[in-house]
N, C-alpha and C positions, 0 to 999 in steps of 0.2 A: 364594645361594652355598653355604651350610651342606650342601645337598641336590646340588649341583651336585662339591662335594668335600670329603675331610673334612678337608682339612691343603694350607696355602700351597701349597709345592712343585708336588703333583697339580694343584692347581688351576693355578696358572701355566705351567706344564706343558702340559695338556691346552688351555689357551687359546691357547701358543704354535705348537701345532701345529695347530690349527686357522687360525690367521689366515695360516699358512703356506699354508694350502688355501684359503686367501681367503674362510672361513666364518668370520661376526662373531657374536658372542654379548649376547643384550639380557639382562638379569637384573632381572626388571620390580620385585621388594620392594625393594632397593638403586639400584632406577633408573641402570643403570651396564650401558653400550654399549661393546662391546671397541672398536668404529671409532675413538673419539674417544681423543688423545692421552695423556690425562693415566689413561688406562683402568690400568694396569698399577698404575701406584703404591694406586688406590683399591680395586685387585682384592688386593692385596697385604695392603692392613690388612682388607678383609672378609676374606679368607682365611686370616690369624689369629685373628682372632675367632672363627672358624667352629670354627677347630682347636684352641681354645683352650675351644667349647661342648662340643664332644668328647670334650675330656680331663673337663671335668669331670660330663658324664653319664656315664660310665665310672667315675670316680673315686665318684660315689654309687653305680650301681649296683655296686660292691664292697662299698663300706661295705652296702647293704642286702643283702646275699649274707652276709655275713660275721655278721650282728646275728642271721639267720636261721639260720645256723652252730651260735653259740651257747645259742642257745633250743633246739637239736636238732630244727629244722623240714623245714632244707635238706639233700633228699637228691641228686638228680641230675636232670637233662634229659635226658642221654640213660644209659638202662636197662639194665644189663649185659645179656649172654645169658641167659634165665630167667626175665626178668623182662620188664613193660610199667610204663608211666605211669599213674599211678590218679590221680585230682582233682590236686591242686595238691601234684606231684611228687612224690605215694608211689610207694611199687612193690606190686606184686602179682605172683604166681607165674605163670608160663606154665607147663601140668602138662608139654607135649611135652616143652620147652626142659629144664625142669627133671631131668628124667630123663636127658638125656645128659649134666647136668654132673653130675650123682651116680654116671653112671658113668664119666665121667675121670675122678673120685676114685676112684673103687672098683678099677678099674684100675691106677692110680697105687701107691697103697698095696698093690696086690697084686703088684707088683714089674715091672708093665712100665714100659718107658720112654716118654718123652714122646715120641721118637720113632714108639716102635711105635704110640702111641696116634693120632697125626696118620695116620700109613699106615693102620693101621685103621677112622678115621674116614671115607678116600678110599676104600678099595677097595670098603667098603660101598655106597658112594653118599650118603653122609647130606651133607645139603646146609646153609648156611649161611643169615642171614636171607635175604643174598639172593639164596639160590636157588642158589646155585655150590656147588660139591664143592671146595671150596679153603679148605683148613686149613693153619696153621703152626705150628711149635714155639713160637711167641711167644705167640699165643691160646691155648696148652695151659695155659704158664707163666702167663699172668694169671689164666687163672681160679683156678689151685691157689693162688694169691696174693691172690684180691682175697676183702677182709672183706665184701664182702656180701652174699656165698653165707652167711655165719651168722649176719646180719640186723642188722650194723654198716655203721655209713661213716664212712669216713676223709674229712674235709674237707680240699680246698685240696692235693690231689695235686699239681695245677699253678696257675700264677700268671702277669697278664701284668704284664709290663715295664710303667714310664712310657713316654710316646709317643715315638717310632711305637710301638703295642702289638704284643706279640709273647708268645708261648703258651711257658713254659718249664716241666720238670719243675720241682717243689719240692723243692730237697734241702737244705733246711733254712733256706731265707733265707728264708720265710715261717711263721709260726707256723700249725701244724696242729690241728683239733679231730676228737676222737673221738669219737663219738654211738654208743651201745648202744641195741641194740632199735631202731630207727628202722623196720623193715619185717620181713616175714615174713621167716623162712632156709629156704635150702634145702638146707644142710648143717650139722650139730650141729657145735658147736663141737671135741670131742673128736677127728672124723674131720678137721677144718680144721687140727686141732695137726699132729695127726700127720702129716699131708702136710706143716707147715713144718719139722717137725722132719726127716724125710724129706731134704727137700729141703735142708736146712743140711748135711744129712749126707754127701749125696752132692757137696755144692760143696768139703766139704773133702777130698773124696778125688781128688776133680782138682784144686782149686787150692791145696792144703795148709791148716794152719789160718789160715793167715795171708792166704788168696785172699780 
């Protein structure tokens, strides 16, 4: 049942609509046949139990996430642009990758806009991992943003909910760890200021100081 779903509901659910098609389900570790009567109520408690293993391999695998956090071990799965996965989740420099985020930034701080820089990016042709010429303002804005173009990470960006899990930004209901040095940078810290400062600068001339 655990492998069959991972939470009551789906499972009952998916049993109910099957027996409606007149497909019956044997579930041979549980020894429990949807044909026979009393099927529903014994489908019901294995499928809290089920949902109930789930929460809590989840609930460890945080806590081991989080231990690794601490120790400054746990970098990322998946690798910004720039970078690749080296052994047990470092990063390593892509040389191509890296040269086009140093020069967003170069860009950037030389007074174009993020704008210009996405249309720039397209009319060239420079293509994305995969493979598309499809840039946005949004991927400009995180890379001039994200700390590990200077070879930090910010742990715990986002967090899931108790169950049902669900993928929320972190804006503060979760305690966040900052790790220095964790991987190579591919931009000095000095040119990373400056583009935040930049960029504070330019938020308050459109949304005031107060945006």
């Amino acid at each position: 049942i655990s492998r069959f779903a991972r939470n009551t509901r789906d499972c009952l659910a998916t049993l109910r609509e099957l027996s409606a098609l007149g497909v019956s389900v044997l579930f041979e570790k549980e020894n429990i046949n949807t044909e026979t009567l009393t099927t529903e109520l014994m489908v019901s408690v294995f499928g809290a139990l089920a949902q109930q293993e789930s929460v809590s391999i989840s609930e460890n695998g945080r806590q081991g996430f989080r231990r690794r956090m601490e120790l400054g071990q746990f970098i990322t799965t998946k690798p910004p642009y720039g970078y690749r996965l080296k052994g047990s989740g470092g990063l390593e420099i892509i040389r191509s990758e890296a040269e086009l985020v140093r020069w967003v930034f170069d860009a950037y701080l030389s007074g174009h806009s993020v704008g210009w820089i996405v249309n720039d990016l397209i009319s060239r042709g420079i293509q994305d991992r995969k493979g598309n010429v499809h840039w946005t303002t949004r991927q400009i804005y995180y890379w001039l943003s994200n700390e590990k173009y200077i070879g930090d990470t910010l742990c715990q960006k986002t967090y899931k909910t108790g169950f049902p899990f669900t993928q929320k930004i972190n804006h503060g209901e979760v305690d966040q760890i900052y790790v220095e040095g964790s991987h190579p940078a591919i931009i000095s810290r000095e040119v990373f200021d400056k583009a935040q400062s930049l960029r504070q600068m330019k938020k308050k001339k459109i949304y005031g100081p107060d945006g």
